[in-house]
C-alpha positions as CSV (number, residue, x, y, z in Angstrom):
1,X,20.1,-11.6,26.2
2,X,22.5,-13.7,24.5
3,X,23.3,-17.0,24.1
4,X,26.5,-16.8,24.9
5,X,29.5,-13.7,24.7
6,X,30.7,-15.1,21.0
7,X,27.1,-14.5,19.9
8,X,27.5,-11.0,21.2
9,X,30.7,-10.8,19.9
10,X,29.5,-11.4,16.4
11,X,26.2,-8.9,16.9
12,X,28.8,-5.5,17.9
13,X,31.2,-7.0,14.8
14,X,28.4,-6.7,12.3
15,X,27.5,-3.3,13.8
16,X,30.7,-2.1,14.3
17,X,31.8,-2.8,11.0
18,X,28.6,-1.1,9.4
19,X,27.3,-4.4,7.8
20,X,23.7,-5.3,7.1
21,X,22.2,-8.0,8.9
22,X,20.9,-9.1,4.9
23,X,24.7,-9.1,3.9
24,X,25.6,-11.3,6.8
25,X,22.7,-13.6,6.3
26,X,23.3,-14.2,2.4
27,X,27.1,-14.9,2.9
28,X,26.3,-17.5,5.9
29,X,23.7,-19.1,3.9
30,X,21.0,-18.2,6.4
31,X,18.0,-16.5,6.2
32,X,17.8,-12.6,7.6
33,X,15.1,-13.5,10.5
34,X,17.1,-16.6,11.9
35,X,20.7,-14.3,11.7
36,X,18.1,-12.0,13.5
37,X,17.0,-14.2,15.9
38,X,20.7,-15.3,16.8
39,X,21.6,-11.7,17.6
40,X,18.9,-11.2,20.1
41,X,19.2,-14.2,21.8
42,X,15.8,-15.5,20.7
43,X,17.6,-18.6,19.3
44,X,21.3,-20.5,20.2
45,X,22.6,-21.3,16.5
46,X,24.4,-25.2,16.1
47,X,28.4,-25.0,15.6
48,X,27.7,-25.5,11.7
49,X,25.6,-22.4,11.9
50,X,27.9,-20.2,14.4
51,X,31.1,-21.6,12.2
52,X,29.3,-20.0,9.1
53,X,28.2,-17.0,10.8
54,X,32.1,-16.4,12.3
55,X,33.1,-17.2,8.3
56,X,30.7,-14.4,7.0
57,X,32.3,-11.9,9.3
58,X,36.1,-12.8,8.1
59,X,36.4,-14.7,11.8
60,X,36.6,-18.5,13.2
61,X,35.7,-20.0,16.7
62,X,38.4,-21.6,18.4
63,X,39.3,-23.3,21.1
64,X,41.7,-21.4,24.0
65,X,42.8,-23.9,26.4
66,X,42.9,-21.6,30.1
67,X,46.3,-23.8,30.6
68,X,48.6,-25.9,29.6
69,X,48.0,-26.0,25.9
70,X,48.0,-23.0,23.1
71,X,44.9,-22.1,21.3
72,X,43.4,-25.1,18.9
73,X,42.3,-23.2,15.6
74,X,41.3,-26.6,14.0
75,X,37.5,-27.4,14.1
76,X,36.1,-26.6,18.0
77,X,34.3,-30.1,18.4
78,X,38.0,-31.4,17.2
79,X,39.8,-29.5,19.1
80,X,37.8,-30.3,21.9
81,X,37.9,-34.5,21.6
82,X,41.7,-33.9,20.7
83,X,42.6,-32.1,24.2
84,X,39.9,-34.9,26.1
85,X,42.2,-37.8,24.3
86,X,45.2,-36.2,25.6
87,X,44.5,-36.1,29.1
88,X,43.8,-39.8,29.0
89,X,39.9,-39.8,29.5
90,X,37.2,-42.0,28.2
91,X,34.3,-40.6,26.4
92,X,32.3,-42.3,29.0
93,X,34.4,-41.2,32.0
94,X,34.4,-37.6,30.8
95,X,30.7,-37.7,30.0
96,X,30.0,-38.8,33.4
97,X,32.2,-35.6,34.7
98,X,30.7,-33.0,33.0
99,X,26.8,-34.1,33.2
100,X,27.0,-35.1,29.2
101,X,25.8,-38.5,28.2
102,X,28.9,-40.9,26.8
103,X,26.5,-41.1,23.7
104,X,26.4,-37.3,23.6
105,X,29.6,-37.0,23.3
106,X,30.2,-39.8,20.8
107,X,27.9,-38.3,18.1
108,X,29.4,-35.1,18.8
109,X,33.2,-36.2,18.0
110,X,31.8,-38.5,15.1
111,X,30.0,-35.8,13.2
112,X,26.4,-37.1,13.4
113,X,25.1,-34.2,15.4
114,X,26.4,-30.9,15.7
115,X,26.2,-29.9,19.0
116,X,24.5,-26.4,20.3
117,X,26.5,-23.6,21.1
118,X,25.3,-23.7,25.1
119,X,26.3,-27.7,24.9
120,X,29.8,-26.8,23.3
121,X,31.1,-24.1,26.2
122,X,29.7,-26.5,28.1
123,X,32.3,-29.2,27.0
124,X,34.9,-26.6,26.5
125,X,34.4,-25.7,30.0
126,X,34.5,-28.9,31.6
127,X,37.9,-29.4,30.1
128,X,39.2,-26.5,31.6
129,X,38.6,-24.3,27.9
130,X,36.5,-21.7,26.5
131,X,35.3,-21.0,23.1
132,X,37.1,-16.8,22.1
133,X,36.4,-15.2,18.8
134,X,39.5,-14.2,16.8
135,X,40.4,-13.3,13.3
136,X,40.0,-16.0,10.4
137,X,43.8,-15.2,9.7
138,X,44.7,-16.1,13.1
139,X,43.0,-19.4,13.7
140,X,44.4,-20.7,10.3
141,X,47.6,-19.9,12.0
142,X,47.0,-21.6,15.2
C-alpha cells in the first residue's frame, strides 16, 4: 500500500521506464533497500528524500492549487507557506484549522524539519491544494 499516489506515481515511472531500483537509489543518494521500502509502502520518505527521488526520475513535486491560483513549481513547503500568506492567515490560526501545531508549522516554513510526505498533503489539503507529479521541465516553468 502506498504512502500516498506520488509514491505510486514514482514506483510505475521507474518500471515503466525500465529503470533499476539500484540506478534510482545511486542517483537520489539513497540506499537500494530504503528506495525499496518507499515503493512498497513500508516507509513514507521526508520531502528532502521524495524531492530527490522525483529528481532521479527527471520529475519535481509541485504544488496544484484546486482553485484560484496556477500550479507553484517552487519548493512544495514554499509554495505551500506562500499561498497560506496570501489568504491572510496566521501560522497559528491555520495550524489550529488543519489539526497542525503553530510550532509545526513554523519549523516546517523555516527549514528546521522537513516535514513527512503524509504531513505535507496534509497541509496542501487543508489549503484547498494537492501535491501532482509532473515533468522536471515543467515545474521549472511554472
Amino acid at each position: 500500500m502506498h504512502a500516498h499516489p506520488i509514491t505510486e506515481q514514482l514506483t510505475d515511472l521507474r518500471r515503466s521506464a525500465g529503470i533499476s531500483r539500484s540506478t534510482v537509489a545511486a542517483r537520489a543518494g539513497v540506499q537500494w533497500a530504503l528506495l525499496r521500502r518507499w515503493e512498497i509502502g513500508e516507509h513514507v520518505p521526508v520531502l528532502s528524500n521524495l524531492m530527490l527521488w522525483a529528481a532521479a526520475l527527471d520529475c519535481a513535486v509541485v504544488v496544484q492549487p484546486r482553485v484560484g491560483l496556477p500550479r507553484l513549481g517552487a519548493n512544495p513547503v514554499v509554495a505551500l507557506a506562500e499561498i497560506r500568506r496570501r489568504r491572510g492567515l496566521s501560522q497559528f490560526g491555520f495550524a489550529a484549522d488543519a489539526g497542525l501545531t503553530q510550532s509545526q508549522v513554523s519549523q516546517w516554513e523555516g527549514g528546521r524539519v522537513s516535514p513527512g510526505l503524509r504531513a505535507l498533503a496534509g497541509w496542501a489539503d487543508a489549503l484547498g491544494c494537492e501535491l501532482v507529479l509532473v515533468p522536471a521541465v515543467l515545474a521549472a516553468a511554472a
